[in-house]
N, C-alpha and C positions, 0 to 999 in steps of 0.2 A: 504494500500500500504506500502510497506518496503523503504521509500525513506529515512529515517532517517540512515538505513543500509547502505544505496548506499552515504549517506552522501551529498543529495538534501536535502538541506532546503529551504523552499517555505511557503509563508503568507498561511493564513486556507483558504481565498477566492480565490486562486489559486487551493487548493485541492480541493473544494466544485466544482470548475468550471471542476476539471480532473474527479472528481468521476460524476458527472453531464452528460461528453461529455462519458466516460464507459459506465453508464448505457442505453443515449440512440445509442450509437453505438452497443451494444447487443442488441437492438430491431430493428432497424431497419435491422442489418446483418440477421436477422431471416426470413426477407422477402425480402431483395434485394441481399444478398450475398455479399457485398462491402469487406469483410475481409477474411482471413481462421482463424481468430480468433474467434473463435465461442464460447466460456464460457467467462465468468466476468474474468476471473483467467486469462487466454492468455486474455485478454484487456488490464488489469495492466501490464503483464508483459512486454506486446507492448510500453506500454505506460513511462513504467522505462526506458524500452531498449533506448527512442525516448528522454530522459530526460534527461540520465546519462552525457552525453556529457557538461553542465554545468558543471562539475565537474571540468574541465581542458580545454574548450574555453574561447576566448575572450568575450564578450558580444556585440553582434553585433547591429549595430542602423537600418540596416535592411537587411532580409533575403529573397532570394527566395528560394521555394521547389521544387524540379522537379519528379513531378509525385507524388503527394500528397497522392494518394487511398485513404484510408478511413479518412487519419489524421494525419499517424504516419511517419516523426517526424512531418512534418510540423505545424498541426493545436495544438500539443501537445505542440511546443517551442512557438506559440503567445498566448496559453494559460500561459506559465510560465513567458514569456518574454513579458509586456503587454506593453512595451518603445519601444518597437522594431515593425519598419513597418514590415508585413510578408504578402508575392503575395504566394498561391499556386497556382502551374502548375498541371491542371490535366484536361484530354481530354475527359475519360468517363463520358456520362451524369449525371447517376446515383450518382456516386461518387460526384459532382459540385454541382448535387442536395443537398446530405445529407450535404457539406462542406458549403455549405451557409446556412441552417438550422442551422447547428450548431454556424455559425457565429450569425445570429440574434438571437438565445436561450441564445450564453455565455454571446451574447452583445460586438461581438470582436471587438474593433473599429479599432484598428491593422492590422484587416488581409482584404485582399483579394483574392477573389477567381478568375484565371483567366481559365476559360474552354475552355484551348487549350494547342497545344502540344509545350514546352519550345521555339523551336526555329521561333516561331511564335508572340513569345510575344519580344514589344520594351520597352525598361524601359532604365532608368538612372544605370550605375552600382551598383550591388549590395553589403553591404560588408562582407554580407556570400550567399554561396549558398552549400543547401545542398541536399541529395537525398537517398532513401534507394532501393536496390534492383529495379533499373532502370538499367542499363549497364553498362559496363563499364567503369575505369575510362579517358581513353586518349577518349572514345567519348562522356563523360560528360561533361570533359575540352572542347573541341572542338561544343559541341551544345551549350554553356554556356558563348561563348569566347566577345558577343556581349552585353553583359552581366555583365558582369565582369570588372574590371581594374587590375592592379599591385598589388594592396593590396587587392585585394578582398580573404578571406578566405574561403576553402572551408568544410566541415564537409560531409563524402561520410561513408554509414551503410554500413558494405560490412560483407561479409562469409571470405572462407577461400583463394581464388582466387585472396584479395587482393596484395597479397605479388608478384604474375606473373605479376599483373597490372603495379604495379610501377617500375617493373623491370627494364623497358626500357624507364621511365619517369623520375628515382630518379635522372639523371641529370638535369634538368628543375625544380625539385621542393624543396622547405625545406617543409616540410612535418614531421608530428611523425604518427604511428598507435600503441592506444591504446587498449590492448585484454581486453576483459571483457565477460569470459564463450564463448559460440561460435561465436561473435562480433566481428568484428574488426574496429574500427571504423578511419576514416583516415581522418585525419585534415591538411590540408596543407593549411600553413598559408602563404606562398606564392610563387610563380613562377620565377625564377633564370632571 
């Protein structure tokens, strides 16, 4: 992995445990189809993509993911993030399946997996919540909102669509978006 490039620095049993949940997330995408990440090569890159964000958040003491799929960011930030409580939100079976294997293989005592869909789950605020290619962002905010407090920051992987999102939000938020290659990644660190 290029993370020394990207300027993630992470213990070697952090990389054992990322290169560990790659390889068996290429075997199992082989027979269940959880990803369109189908080579080793799109896994890392998924998995830098899911990573990078370290680079310039806070460090959150606990996160929720919403809509988790195979991993990315979620199961990738409480593999790097092993202080941090981390709930993935994810609805298809399939996917709950593989995210709870993968918990008991890395050993995550951090994470849990919740198999169902976000606005159905009750918890204490969180103080990140983040999402990659789930919806958009005024109805992330809004299925998230029960969820959340005044401080709670958010981390949202978005294309290029996010700049129309915030349009008619950037009243309500202090917010940055970070570009990195086709990425945008949108950190709003908190709500006006």
């Amino acid at each position: 992995m290029t993370l020394q490039r990207e300027s993630i620095l992470l213990d070697d049993s952090i990389i054992i445990k990322l290169e560990r949940f790659a390889e068996l997330l290429h075997e199992w995408n082989g027979v269940h189809n959880l990803t369109g990440a189908k080579s080793i090569e799109a896994i890392y890159e998924n998995i830098i993509d899911s990573l990078y964000p370290l680079t310039f958040i806070k460090e959150p003491k606990s996160l929720l993911d919403v809509g988790t799929g195979a991993g990315f960011p979620g199961l990738v930030l409480a593999i790097a993030l092993p202080s941090c409580q981390v709930v993935l939100a994810e609805p298809l079976k399939k996917r709950v399946a593989f995210l709870k294997y993968m918990r008991a293989d890395l050993e995550l005592t951090n994470m849990k997996v919740e198999a169902k869909r976000v606005e159905n789950i009750t918890h204490s605020p969180f103080d990140m919540i983040s999402s990659r290619a789930v919806t958009n962002t005024k109805l992330l905010l809004s299925l998230t909102k029960e969820l959340s407090s005044r401080e709670t920051q958010y981390l949202f992987y978005k294309g290029e669509r996010v700049f129309d999102e915030v349009e008619n939000l950037s009243q309500q938020l202090n917010y940055d978006i970070v570009q990195k290659n086709r990425r945008n990644y949108l950190y709003i660190k908190s709500q006006k």
